[in-house]
MIZA-180477 format. One record per residue (C-alpha): residue in three letters; residue number from 1; z, x, y negated. Coordinates in steps of 0.25 Angstrom, whole numbers, always signed. Last residue first. Layout:
BEGIN
REC  type  seq  w  u  v
REC  ALA  NUM  Z  X  Y
...
//
This chain:
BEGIN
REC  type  seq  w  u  v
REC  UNK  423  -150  +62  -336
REC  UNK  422  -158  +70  -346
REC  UNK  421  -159  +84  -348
REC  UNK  420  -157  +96  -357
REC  UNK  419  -155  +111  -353
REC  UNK  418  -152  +122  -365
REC  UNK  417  -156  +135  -365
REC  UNK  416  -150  +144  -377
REC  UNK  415  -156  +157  -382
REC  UNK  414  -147  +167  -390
REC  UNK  413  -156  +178  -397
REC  UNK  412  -153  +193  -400
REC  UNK  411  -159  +205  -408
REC  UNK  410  -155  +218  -408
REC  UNK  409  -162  +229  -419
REC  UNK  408  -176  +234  -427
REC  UNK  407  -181  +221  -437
REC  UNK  406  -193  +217  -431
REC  UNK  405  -205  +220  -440
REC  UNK  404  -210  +229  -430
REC  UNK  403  -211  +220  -419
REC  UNK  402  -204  +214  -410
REC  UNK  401  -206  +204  -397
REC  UNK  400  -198  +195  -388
REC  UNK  399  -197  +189  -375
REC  UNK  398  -189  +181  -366
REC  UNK  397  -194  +178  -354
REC  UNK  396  -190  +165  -347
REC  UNK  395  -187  +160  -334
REC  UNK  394  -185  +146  -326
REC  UNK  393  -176  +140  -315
REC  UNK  392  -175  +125  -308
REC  UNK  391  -168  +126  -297
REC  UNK  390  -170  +110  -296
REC  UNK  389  -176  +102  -305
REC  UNK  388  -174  +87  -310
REC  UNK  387  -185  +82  -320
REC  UNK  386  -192  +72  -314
REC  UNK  385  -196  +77  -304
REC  UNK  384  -206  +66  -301
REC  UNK  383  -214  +71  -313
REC  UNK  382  -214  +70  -327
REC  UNK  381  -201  +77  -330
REC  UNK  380  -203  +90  -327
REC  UNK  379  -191  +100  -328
REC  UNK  378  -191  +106  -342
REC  UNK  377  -191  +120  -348
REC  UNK  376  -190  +129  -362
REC  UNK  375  -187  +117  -371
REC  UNK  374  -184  +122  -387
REC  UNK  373  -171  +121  -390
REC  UNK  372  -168  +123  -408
REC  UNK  371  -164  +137  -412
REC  UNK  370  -180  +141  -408
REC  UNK  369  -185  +152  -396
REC  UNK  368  -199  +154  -397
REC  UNK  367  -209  +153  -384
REC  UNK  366  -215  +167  -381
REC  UNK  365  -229  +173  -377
REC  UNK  364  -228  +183  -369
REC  UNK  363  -236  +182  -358
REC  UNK  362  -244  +172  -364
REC  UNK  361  -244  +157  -359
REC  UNK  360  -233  +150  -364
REC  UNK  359  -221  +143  -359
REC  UNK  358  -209  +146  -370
REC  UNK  357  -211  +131  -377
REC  UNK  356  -224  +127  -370
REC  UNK  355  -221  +114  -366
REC  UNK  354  -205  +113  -359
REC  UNK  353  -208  +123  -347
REC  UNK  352  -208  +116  -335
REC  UNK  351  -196  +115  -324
REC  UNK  350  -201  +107  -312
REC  UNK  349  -194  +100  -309
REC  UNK  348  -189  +98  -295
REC  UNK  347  -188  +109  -284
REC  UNK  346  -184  +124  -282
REC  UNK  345  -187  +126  -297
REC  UNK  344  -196  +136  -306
REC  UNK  343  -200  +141  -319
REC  UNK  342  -203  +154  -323
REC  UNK  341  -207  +163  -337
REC  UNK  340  -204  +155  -350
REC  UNK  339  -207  +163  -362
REC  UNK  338  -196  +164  -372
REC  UNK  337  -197  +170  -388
REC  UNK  336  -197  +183  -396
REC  UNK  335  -207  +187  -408
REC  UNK  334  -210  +200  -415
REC  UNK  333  -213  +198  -430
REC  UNK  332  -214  +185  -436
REC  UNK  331  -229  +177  -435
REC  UNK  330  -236  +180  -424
REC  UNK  329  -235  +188  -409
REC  UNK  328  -246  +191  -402
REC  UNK  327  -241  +199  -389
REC  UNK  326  -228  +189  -392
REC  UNK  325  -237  +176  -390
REC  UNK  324  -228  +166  -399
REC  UNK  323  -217  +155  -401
REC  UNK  322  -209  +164  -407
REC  UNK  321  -193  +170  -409
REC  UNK  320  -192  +177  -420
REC  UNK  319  -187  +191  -421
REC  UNK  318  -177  +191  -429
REC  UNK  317  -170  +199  -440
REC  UNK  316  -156  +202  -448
REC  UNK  315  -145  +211  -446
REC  UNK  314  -139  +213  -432
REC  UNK  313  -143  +206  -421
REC  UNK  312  -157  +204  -424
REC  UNK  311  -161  +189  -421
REC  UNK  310  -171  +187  -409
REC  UNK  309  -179  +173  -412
REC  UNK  308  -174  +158  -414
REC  UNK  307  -160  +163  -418
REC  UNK  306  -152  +156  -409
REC  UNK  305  -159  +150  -399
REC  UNK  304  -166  +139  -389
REC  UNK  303  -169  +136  -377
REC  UNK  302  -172  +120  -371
REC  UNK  301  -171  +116  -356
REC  UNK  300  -176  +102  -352
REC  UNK  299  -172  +94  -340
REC  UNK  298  -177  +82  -333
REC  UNK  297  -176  +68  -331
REC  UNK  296  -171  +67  -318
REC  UNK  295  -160  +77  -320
REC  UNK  294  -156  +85  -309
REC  UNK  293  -156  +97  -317
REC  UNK  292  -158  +112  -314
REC  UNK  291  -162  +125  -324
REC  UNK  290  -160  +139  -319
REC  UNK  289  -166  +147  -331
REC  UNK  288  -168  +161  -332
REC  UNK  287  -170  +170  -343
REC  UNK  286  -179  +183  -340
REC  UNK  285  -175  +196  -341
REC  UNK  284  -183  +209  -345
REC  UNK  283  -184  +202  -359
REC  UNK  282  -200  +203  -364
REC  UNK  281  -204  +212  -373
REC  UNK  280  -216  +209  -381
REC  UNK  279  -220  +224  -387
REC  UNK  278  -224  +225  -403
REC  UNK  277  -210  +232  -404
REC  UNK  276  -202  +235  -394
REC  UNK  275  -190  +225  -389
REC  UNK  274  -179  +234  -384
REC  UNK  273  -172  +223  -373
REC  UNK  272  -175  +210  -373
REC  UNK  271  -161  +208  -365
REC  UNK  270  -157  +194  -362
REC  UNK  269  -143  +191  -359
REC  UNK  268  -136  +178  -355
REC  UNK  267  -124  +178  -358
REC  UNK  266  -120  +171  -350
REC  UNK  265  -121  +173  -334
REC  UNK  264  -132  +178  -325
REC  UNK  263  -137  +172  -312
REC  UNK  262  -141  +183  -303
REC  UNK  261  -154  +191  -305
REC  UNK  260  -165  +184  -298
REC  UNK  259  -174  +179  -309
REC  UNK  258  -187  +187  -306
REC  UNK  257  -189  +189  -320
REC  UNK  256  -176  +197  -323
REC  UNK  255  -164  +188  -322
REC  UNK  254  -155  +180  -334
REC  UNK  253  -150  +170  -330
REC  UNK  252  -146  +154  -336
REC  UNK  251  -143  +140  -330
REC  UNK  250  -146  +128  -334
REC  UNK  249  -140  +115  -328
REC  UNK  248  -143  +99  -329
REC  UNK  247  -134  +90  -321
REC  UNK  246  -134  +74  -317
REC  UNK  245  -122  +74  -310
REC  UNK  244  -124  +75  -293
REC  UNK  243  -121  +64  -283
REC  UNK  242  -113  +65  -273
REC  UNK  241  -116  +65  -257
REC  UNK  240  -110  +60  -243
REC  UNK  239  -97  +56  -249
REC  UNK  238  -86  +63  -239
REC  UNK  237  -83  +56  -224
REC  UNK  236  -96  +50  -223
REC  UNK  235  -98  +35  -221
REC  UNK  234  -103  +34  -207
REC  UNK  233  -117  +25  -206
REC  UNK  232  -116  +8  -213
REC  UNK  231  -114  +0  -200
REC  UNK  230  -128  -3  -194
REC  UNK  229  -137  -15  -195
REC  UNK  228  -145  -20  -184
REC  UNK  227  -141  -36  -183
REC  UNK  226  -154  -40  -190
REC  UNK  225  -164  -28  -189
REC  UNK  224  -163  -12  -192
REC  UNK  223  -153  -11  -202
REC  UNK  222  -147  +2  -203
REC  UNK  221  -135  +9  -212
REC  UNK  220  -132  +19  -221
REC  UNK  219  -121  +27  -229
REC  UNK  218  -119  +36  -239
REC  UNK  217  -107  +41  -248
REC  UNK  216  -107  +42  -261
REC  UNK  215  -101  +54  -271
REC  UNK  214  -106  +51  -287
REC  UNK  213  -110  +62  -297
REC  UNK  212  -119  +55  -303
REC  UNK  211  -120  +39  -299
REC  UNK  210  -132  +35  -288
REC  UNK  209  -145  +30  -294
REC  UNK  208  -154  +34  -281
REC  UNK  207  -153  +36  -268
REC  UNK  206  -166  +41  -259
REC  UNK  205  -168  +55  -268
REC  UNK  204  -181  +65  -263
REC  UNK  203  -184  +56  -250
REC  UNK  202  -183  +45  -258
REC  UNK  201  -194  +50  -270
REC  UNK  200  -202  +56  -257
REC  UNK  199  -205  +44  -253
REC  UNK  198  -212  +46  -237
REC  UNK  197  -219  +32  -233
REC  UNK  196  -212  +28  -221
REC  UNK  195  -221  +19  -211
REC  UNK  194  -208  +20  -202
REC  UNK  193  -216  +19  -189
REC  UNK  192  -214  +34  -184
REC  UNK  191  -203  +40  -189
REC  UNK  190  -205  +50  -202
REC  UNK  189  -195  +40  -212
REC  UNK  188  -196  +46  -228
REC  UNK  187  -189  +41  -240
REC  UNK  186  -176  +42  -235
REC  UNK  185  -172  +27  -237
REC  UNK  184  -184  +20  -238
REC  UNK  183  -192  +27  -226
REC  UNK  182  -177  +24  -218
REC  UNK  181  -179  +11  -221
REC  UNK  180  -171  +2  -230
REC  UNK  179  -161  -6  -232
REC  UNK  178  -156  -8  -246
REC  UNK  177  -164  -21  -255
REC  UNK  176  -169  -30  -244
REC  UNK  175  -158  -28  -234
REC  UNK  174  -151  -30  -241
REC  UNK  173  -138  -23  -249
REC  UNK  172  -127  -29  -257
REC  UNK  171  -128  -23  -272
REC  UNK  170  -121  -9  -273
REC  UNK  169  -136  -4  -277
REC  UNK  168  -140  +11  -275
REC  UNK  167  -155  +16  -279
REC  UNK  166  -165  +18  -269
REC  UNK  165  -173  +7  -273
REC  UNK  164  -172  +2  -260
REC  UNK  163  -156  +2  -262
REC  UNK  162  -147  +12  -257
REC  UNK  161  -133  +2  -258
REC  UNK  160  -121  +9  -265
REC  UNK  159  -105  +4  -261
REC  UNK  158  -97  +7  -273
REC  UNK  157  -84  +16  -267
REC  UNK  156  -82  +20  -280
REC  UNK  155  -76  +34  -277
REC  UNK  154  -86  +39  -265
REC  UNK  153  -99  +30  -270
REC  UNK  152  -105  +23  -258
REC  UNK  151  -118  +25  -254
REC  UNK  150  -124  +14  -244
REC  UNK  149  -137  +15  -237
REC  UNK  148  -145  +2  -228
REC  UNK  147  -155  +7  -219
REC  UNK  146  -166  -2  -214
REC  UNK  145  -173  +0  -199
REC  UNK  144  -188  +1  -199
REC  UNK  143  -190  +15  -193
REC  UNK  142  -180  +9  -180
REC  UNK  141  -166  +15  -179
REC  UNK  140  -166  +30  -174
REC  UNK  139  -154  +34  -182
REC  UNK  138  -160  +32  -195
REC  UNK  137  -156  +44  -203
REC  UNK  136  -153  +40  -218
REC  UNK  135  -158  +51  -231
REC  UNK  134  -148  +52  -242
REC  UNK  133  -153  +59  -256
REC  UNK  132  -147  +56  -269
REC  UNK  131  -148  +50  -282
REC  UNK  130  -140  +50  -296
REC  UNK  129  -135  +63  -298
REC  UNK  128  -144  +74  -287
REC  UNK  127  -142  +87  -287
REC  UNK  126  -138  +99  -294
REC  UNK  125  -152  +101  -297
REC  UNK  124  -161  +92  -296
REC  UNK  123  -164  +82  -290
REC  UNK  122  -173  +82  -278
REC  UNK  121  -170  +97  -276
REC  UNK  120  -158  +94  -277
REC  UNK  119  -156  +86  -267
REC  UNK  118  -162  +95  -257
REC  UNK  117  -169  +105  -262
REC  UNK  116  -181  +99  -251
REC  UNK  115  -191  +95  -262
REC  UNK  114  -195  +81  -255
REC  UNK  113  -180  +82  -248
REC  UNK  112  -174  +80  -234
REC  UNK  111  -160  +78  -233
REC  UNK  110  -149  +88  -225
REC  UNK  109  -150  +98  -236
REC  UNK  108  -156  +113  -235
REC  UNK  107  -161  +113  -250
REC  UNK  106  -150  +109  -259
REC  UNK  105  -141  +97  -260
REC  UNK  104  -136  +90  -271
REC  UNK  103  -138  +76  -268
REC  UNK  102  -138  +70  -253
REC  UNK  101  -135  +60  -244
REC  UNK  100  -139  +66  -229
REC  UNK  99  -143  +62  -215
REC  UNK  98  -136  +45  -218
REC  UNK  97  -135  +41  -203
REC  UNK  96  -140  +27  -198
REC  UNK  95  -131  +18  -187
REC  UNK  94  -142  +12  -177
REC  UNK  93  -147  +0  -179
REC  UNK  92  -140  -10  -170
REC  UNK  91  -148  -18  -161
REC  UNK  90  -138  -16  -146
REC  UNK  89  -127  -19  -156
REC  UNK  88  -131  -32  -161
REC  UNK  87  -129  -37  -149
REC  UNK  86  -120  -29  -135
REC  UNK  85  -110  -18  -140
REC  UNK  84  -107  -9  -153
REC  UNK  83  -95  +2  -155
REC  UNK  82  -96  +8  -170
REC  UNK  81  -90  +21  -173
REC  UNK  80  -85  +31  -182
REC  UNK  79  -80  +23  -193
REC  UNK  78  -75  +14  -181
REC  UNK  77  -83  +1  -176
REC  UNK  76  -78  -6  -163
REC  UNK  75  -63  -10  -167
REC  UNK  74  -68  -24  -170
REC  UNK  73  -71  -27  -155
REC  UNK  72  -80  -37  -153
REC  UNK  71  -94  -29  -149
REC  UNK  70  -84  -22  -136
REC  UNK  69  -83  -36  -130
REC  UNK  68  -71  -36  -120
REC  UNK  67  -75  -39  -104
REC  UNK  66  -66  -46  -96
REC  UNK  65  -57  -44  -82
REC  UNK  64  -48  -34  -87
REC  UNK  63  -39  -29  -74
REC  UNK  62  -25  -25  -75
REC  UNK  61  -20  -17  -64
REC  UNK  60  -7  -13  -56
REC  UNK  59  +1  -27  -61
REC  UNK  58  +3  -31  -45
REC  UNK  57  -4  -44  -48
REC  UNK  56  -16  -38  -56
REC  UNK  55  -17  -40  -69
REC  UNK  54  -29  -46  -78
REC  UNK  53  -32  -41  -90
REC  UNK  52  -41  -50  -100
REC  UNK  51  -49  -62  -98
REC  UNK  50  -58  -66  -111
REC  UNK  49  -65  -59  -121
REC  UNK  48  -61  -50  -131
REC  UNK  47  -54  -38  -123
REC  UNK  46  -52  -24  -130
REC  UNK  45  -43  -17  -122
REC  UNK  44  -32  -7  -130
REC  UNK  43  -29  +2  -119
REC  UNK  42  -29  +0  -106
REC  UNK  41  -17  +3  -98
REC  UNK  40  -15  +8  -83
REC  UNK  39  -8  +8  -72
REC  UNK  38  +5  +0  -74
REC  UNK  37  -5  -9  -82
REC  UNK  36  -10  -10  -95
REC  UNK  35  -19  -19  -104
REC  UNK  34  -18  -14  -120
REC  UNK  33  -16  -27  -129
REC  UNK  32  -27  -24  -142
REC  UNK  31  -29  -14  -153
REC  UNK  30  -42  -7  -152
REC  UNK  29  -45  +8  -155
REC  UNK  28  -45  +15  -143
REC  UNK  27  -50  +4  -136
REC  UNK  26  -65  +4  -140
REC  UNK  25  -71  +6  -129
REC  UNK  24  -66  -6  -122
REC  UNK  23  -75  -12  -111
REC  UNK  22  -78  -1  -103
REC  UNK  21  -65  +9  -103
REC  UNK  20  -57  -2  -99
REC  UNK  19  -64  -6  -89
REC  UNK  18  -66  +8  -82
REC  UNK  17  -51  +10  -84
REC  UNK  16  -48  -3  -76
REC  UNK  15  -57  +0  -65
REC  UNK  14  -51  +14  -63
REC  UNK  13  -39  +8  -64
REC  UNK  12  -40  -3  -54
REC  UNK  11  -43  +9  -42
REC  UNK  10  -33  +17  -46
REC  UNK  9  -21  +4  -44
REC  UNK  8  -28  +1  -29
REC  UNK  7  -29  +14  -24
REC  UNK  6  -14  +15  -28
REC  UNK  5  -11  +2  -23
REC  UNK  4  -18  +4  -10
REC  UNK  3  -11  +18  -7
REC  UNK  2  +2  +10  -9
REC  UNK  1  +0  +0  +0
//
């Protein structure tokens, strides 16, 4: 008898276990009446539907003689997780990821870009301050499946809709004003039978009209039919990107014409050296520019001095500063003046000379300096730029001619660059 009671008890626990293990998953987490016996215990059941345990006479075993309904229990969604059976479950979209949300990245990012800079080189630099790039994966769900993005700001908490527009809305979405496809979101959707015309203008920047210097996070769901819709993807930890403020900056060095010499500091020296008469001498040093904005409108740098011409330092005399050809020079003795040399950026722009200010065409023919800012540069305006540039950096000669009615002794300029743009 006892052999037979023992075979008996480990037999019934093996079936029970099984059991248990198949129709509740989810245990760990539910609170309800645990079943238990002198053998065994399971552990926070999960039964909806009829029946129950049923106990054997000697109290050795507990059998469960219904089925629970895993698509009932409340506790079957986590913020890791979601546990589905049976309809709609067998037709649900799958969940969408968010590949990258981005506005100040460099070459080497995780999205793809028309001038492949990153997002600065579709903004400018430091970045972008009302728009952004994000670009949805779609988890193998059909090419005509609709997405639906939400961004919401880190302090506010204002909940944003992507719009088909491309601009944020906090109105209720639809179907008809915020889902789209994959080809409408990113710009661009290569899987066979998406009819996708490629827009460069989405695959550049997709959001638009955020707030400067604002921390969102993104998030995404699919819509792929009626009863189909997903929860919204995982909601980062940390805001997934911040907006930049609208920025213009100028920095200056001095470096030999090859512009490689580390950055310098003020002040900012350049050194004629001993001017000869009737010789155009030309600094051995070029100034250099490194001019960035993000603004959509453009940027303008305007110079300027003190004395409109090389002053001598001690007693009284000039050599003026002209708007003239130096190897044939007119008017006032000698003559001194700028002549731009390079321009150049990674992407954007690009920086043009402003007219024909210090662009001319001899070799040494020279732009005059003036107390009041004359524009030395620009970023284009007219095209689909729109002004932003990114590494933008130009040079310029400084040169200078005497002759023998210059007063013998040291002379000196102070020259000023000034940026201007418009937000």
């Amino acid at each position: 008898m006892i052999s037979r009671k023992i075979f008996s008890t480990i037999s019934l626990v093996v079936i029970v276990l099984f059991l248990a293990v198949t129709i509740t998953p989810l245990t760990v987490f539910a609170q309800a009446q645990e079943l238990t016996s002198t053998n065994f215990k399971i552990l926070d059941p999960n039964i909806d539907s009829g029946g129950g345990a049923g106990d054997s006479a000697s109290g050795d075993y507990s059998l469960l003689t219904s089925l629970a309904n895993p698509t009932s229990d409340s506790r079957a969604t986590s913020g890791s997780y979601a546990y589905t059976s049976g309809f709609p479950a067998g037709i649900m979209a799958n969940v969408p990821k968010i590949i990258c949300a981005e506005t100040d990245t460099i070459a080497g990012s995780n999205c793809t870009y028309p001038n492949a800079n990153g997002a600065q080189g579709e903004c400018g630099t430091p970045g972008c301050y009302d728009r952004a790039k994000i670009e949805v994966d779609h988890q193998n769900n059909p090419v005509d499946t609709l997405y639906l993005v939400k961004l919401t700001a880190d302090v506010t908490g204002t909940e944003y809709y992507l719009t088909t527009s491309h601009t944020i809305d906090t109105a209720t979405p639809t179907v008809a004003n915020n889902y789209m496809t994959i080809c409408d979101i990113n710009g661009i959707d290569g899987r066979t039978g998406s009819g996708c015309t490629p827009n460069t203008d989405w695959q550049s920047t997709n959001l638009r009209g955020l707030v400067p210097g604002t921390a969102y996070f993104v998030q995404v769901r699919a819509l792929s039919g009626n009863f189909t819709e997903t929860n919204f993807s995982d909601l980062s930890a940390l805001p997934d990107f911040t907006t930049e403020y609208p920025s213009l900056s100028l920095d200056i060095d001095i470096a030999d014409s090859s512009g490689s010499a580390a950055e310098t500091n003020p002040e900012y020296v350049i050194d004629l050296g001993v001017l000869v008469s009737d010789i155009v001498q030309t600094a051995p040093n070029r100034i250099w520019l490194d001019m960035n904005t993000n603004s959509q409108t453009g940027m303008t740098t305007y110079v300027s001095d003190t004395y409109a011409g090389l002053n001598l330092t001690t007693g009284s005399g000039i050599i003026d500063s002209e708007d003239e050809d130096l190897d044939a020079p007119s008017g006032s003795p000698g003559g001194y003046g700028l002549k731009t040399a390079t321009k150049s950026q990674t992407a954007l722009g690009p920086i043009l000379d402003v007219g024909t200010n210090f662009q001319k065409v001899g070799a040494n023919e020279v732009g005059n300096l003036t107390t009041s800012p004359k524009g030395i540069f620009q970023t284009n305006t007219a095209g689909a730029n729109q002004g932003m540039v990114n590494n933008g950096r130009a040079s310029i000669d400084v040169k200078a001619l005497v002759q023998a009615a210059n007063k013998a002794g040291n002379y000196q300029d102070f020259i000023y660059f000034t940026m201007v743009g418009t937000f």
